[in-house]
C-alpha positions in Angstrom: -65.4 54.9 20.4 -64.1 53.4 17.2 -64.1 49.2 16.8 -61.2 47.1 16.4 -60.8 45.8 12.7 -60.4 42.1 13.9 -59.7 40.0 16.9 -56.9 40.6 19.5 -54.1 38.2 18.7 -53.8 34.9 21.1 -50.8 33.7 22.9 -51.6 30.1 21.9 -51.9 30.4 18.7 -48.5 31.1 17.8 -47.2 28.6 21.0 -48.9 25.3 19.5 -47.0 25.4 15.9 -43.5 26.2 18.6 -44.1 23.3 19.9 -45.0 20.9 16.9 -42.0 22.0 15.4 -39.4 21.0 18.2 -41.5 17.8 18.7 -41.0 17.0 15.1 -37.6 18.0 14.8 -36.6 15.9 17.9 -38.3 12.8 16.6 -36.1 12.8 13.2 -33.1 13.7 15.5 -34.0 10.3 18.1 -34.4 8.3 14.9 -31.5 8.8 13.0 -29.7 8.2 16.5 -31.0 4.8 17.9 -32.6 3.6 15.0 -30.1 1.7 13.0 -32.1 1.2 10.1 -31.9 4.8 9.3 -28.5 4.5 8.6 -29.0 2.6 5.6 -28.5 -1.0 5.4 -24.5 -0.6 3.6 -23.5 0.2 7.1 -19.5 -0.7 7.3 -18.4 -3.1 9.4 -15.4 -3.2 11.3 -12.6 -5.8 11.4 -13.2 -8.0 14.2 -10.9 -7.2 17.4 -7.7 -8.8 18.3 -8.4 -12.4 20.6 -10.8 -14.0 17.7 -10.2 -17.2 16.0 -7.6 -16.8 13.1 -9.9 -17.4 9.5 -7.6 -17.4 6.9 -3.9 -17.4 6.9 -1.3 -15.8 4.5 1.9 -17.6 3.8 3.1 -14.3 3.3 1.6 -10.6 3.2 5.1 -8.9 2.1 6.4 -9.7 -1.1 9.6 -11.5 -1.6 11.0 -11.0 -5.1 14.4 -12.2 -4.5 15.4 -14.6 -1.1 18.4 -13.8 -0.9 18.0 -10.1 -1.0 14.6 -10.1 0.5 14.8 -6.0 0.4 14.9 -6.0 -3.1 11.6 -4.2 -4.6 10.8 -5.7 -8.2 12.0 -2.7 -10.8 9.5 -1.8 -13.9 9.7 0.5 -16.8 7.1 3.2 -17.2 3.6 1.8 -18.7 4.7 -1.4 -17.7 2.4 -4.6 -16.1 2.8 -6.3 -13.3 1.6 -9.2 -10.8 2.2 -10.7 -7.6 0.3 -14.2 -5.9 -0.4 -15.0 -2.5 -1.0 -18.3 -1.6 -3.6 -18.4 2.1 -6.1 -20.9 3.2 -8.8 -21.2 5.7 -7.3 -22.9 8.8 -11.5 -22.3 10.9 -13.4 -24.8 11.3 -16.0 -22.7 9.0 -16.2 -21.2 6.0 -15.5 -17.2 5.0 -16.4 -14.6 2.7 -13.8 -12.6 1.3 -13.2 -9.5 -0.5 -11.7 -5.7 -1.0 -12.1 -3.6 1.4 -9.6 -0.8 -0.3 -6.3 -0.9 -2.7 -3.9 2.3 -2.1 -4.0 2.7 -5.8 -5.8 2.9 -8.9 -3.9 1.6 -11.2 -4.4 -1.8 -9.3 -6.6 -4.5 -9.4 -7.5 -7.8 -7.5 -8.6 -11.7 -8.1 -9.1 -14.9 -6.1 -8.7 -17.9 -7.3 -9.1 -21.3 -5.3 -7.0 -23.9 -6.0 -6.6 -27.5 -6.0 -4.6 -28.4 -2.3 -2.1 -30.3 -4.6 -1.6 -27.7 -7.1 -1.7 -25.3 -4.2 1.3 -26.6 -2.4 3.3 -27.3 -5.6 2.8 -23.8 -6.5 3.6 -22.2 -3.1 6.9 -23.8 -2.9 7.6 -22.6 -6.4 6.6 -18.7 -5.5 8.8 -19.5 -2.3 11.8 -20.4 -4.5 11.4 -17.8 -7.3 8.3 -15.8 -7.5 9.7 -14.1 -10.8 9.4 -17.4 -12.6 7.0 -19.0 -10.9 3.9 -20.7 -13.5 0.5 -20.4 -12.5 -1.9 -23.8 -12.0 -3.5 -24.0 -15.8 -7.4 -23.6 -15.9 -7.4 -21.6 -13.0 -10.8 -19.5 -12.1 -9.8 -15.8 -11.1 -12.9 -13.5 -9.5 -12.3 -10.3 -9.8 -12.7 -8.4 -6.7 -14.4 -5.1 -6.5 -13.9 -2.2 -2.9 -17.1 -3.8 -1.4 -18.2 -5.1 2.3 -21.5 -7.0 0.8 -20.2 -9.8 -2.0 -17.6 -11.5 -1.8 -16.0 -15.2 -2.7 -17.0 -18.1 -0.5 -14.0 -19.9 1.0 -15.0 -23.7 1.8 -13.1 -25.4 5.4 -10.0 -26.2 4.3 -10.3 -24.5 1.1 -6.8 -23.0 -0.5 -6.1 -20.2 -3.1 -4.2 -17.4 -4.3 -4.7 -13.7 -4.5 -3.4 -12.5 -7.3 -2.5 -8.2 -6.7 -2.3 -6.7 -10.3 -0.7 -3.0 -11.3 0.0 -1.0 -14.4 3.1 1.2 -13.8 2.4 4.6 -15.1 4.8 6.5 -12.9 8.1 8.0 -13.6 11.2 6.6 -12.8 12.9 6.6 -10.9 10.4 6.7 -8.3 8.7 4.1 -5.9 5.2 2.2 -6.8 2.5 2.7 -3.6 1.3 -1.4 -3.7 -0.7 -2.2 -1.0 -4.4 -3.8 -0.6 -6.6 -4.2 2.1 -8.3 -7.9 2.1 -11.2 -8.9 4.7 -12.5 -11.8 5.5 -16.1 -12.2 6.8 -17.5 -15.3 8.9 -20.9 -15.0 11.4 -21.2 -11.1 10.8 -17.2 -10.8 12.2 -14.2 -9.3 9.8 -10.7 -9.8 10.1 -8.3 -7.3 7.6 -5.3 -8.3 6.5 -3.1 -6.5 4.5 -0.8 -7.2 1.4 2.0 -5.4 0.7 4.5 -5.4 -3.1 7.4 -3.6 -2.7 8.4 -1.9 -6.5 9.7 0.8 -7.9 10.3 2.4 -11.3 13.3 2.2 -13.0 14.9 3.0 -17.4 15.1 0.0 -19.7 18.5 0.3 -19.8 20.9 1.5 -17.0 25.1 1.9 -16.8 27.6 2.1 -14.1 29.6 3.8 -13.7 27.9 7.3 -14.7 30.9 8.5 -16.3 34.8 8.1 -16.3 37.3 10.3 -15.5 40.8 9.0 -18.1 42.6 11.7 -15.8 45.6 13.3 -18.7 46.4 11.6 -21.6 50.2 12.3 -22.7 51.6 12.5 -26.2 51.3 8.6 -27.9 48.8 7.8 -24.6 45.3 5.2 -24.9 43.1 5.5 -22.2 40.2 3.1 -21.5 37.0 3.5 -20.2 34.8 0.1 -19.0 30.8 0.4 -18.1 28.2 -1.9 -17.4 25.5 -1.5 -19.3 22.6 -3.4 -18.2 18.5 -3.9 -18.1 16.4 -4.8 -15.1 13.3 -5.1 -17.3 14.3 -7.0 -20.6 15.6 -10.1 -21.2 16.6 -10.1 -24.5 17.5 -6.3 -24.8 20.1 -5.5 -27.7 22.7 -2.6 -26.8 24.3 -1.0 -30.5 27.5 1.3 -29.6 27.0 3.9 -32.6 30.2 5.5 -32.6 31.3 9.3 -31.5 32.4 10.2 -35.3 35.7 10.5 -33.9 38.1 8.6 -35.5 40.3 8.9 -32.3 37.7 7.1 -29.8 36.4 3.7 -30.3 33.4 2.2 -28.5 32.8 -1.6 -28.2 29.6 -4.1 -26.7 30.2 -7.3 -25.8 27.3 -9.1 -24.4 27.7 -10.6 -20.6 27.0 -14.5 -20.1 25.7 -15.8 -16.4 29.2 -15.8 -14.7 30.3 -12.3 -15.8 27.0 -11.0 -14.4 27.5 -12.7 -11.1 31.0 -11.0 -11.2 29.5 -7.7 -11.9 26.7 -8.3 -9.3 29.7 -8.2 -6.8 31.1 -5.1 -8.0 27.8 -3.5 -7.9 26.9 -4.7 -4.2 30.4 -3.6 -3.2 30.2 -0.3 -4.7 26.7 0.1 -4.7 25.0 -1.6 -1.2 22.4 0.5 -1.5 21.6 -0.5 -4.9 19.8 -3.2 -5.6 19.1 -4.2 -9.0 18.6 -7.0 -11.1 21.4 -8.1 -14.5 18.0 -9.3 -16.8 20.5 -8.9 -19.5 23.6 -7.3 -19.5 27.0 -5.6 -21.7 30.1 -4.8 -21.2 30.9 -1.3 -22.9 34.5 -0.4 -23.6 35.7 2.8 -24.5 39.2 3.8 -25.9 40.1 6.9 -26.6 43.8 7.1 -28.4 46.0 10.8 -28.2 47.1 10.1 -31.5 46.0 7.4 -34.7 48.8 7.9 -37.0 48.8 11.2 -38.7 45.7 12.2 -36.9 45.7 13.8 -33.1 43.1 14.0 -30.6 42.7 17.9 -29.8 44.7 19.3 -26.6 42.5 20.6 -23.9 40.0 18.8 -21.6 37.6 16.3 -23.2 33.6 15.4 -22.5 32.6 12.5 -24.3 29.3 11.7 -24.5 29.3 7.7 -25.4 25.9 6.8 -27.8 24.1 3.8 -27.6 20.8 2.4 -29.2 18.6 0.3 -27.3 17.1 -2.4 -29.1 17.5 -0.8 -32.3 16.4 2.4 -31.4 17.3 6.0 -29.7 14.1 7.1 -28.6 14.3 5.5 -25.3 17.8 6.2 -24.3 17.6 9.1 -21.5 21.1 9.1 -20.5 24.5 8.3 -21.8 27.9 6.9 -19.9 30.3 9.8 -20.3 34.2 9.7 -20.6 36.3 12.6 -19.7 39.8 13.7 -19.5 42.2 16.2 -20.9 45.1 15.6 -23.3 48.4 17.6 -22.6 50.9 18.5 -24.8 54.1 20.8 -25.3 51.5 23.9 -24.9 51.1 25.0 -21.4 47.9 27.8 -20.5 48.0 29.7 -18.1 49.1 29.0 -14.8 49.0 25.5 -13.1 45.9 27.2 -10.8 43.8 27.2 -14.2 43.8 24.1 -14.8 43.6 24.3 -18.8 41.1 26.4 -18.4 40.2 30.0 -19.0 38.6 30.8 -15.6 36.5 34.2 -15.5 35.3 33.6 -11.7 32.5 35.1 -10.4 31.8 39.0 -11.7 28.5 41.2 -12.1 26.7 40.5 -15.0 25.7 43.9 -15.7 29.1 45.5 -16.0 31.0 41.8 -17.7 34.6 41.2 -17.4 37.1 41.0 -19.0 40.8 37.9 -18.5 44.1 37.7 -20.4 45.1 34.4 -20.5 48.7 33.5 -21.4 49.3 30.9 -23.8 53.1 29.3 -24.0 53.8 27.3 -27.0 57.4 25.9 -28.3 58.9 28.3 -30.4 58.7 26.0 -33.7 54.6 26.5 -33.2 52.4 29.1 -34.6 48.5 29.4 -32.8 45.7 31.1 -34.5 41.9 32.0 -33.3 39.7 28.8 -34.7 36.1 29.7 -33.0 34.7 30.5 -29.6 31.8 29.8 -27.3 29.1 31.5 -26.8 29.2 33.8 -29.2 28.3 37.1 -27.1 32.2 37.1 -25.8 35.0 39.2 -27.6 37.9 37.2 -28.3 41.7 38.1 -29.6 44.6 36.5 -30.0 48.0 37.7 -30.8 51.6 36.6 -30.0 53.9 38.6 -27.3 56.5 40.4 -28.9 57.9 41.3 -26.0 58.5 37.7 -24.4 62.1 36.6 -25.0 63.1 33.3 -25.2 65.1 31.3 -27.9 63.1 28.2 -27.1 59.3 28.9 -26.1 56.4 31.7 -27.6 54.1 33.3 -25.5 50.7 34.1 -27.0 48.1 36.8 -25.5 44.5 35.5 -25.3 42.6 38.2 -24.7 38.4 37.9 -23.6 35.9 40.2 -22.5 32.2 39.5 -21.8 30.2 42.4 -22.4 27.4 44.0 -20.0 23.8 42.4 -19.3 25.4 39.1 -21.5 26.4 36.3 -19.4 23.8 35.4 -16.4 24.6 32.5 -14.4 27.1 29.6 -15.0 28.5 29.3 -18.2 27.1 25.8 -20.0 28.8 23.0 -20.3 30.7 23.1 -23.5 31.4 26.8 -23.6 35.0 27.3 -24.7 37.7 28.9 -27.0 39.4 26.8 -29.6 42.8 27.7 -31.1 44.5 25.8 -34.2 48.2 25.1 -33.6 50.2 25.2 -36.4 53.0 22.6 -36.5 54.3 19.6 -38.2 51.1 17.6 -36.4 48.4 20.5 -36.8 45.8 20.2 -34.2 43.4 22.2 -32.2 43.4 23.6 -28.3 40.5 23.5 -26.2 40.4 25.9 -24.0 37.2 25.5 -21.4 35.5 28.5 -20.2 34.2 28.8 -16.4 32.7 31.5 -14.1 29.4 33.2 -13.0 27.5 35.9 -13.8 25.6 37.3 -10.8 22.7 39.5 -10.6 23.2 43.1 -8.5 
């Protein structure tokens, strides 16, 4: 009968390094759950519940840029610096540690300083009054806080200081700036949080209202006039240049605003505005005139979209935006029908297949029209005078336009439009807007 090669297998071998394993596995699992220490010794510790004694108090955890609009959230350009001061003090009976125990953005920093209870209380009614120009102790000690729960700065019974919340805005306008901080303090192993809030938000260097105005029509020998604020939140000393349009017909004007035409302006704006709240830094006036006719020279018939330029403080690389004036000049020449407004109206039509609009044109019978330009330059424009319109007194001109297949998609742009030279004792040109959509299918 043949041997075995070896000995049989036994049960408890294989059960005894089973059970060593779950034994050692259990241990590490019991540790780490009872034993504290396992944890690591930066454990976080939380704020101390409601019902303990009050350590330090804020004299106010909101900022208050203005008191008399205490809504109003402190405006800053883009890349600009910023800083806001509490005043608190320890009303325990013992001292506290206290630190950062989170900021709700990066681009913000925080320091404590203690201060002098004189100084303190000197410079607390001054933020109270008018945090904007409020002045800082001299030879104050900031420390700069770090997002710790271990070091912080010891705060004596008694003792009174400022923390100072810091930013650099770096976001677009307009848009709002996330300020907020987390402080703790820390007294016997116990936290209290409180938290510190900065309203702000981004805003331009310089800013107008109204946006644009409308001069309505503008009759033979009218002037129309056109009045905007121009104004900065951000810059006390910022210089507003009106550059001119190149128009002869249109003048622009800046006259700087002293303290009682910028309260009167304030008004406006709060009436008009409520829900803008803003701050006159420095302020203009800008006044625009625009004239239908400057001795032998006229403003051209048609409706009018005046962009107005400006430089700001020397300079047109920061202007975003312009105040715009608008309007439309009439005269002896009538288009269309009263439903087109001046304008040559194509509606909306499929892009793929175009359109095509004849537009008539009435001018007095002394006064000749001919095709100056047109815009975009994909349509097909004619113009040509009805022969078969009889009057002793008027003309009647044909204006002919087609936009060809796969050519116009979407709105037509802002601008596009057909311009006619009249012919008469007082030549001049007629603007003639183009509207309409090209859809898809």
């Amino acid at each position: 009968m043949p041997q075995p090669n070896g000995p049989e297998p036994r049960p408890m071998r294989l059960l005894i390094p089973i059970i060593l394993f779950c034994l050692i596995v259990g241990g590490i699992a019991w540790t780490l759950q009872f034993m504290p220490a396992w944890r690591g010794a930066d454990k976080v510790e939380q704020p101390v519940t409601a019902g303990s004694d009050e350590l330090a108090r804020y004299e106010w955890t909101a900022a208050v840029w203005d008191k008399e609009r205490p809504t109003y959230a402190m405006e800053f350009e883009m890349g600009g610096d910023g800083h806001y001061d509490f005043p608190f003090q320890n009303i325990s009976a013992k001292p506290f540690e206290m630190g950062l125990r989170k900021a709700s953005c990066n681009c913000t920093s925080v320091s404590v300083a203690l201060v002098d209870p004189t100084a303190w209380e000197a410079y607390r009614q001054q933020l109270a009054q008018d945090p904007i120009t409020a002045t800082a102790p001299e030879g104050l000690q900031w420390h700069p806080l770090k997002t710790e729960l271990t070091n912080g700065l010891s705060v004596p019974v008694g003792g009174k200081g400022v923390v100072r919340m810091s930013w650099h805005a770096r976001n677009q306008p307009p848009s709002q700036l996330n300020l907020h901080v987390n402080m703790w303090h820390r007294s016997n192993g116990e936290y209290q949080d409180v938290k510190l809030d900065v309203p702000a938000v981004m805003t331009e260097g310089m800013r107008f209202f109204p946006q644009h105005v409308d001069l309505a029509t503008l009759m033979p020998k009218d002037t129309g006039t056109a009045e905007f604020l121009v104004w900065s939140p951000t810059r006390p000393n910022m210089s507003i240049t009106a550059t001119g349009t190149k128009n002869p017909l249109v003048e622009s004007q800046v006259q700087r605003l002293n303290e009682s035409d910028k309260a009167s302006w304030m008004q406006r704006l709060a009436s008009e505005l409520p829900n803008e709240l803003t701050r006159l830094t420095s302020a203009y006036v800008l006044k625009v005139t625009v004239h239908e006719q400057v001795g032998d020279q006229y403003f051209d018939q048609g409706p009018f979209h005046l962009s107005i330029p400006l430089m700001l403080d020397g300079s047109t690389a920061e202007v975003k935006s312009l105040p715009v004036v608008d309007g439309i000049v009439k005269g002896d020449i009538q288009i269309g029908i009263p439903e087109d407004r001046g304008r040559l109206d194509l509606k909306e039509f499929p892009a793929k297949f175009g359109t095509r609009r004849i537009l008539g044109v009435f001018t007095d019978a002394a006064v000749d029209l001919e095709y100056e330009s047109h815009d975009p330059a994909t349509l097909h424009v004619t113009l040509s005078k009805d022969t078969s319109f009889q009057s002793s007194t008027r003309k009647k001109w044909i204006l002919s336009v087609e936009v060809p297949p796969n050519t116009q998609f979407g709105q037509f742009v802002e601008g596009s439009s057909i311009v006619l030279r009249i012919k008469s004792a007082t030549p001049r040109l007629l603007r003639i807007p183009i509207v309409g959509v090209g859809t898809q299918g």
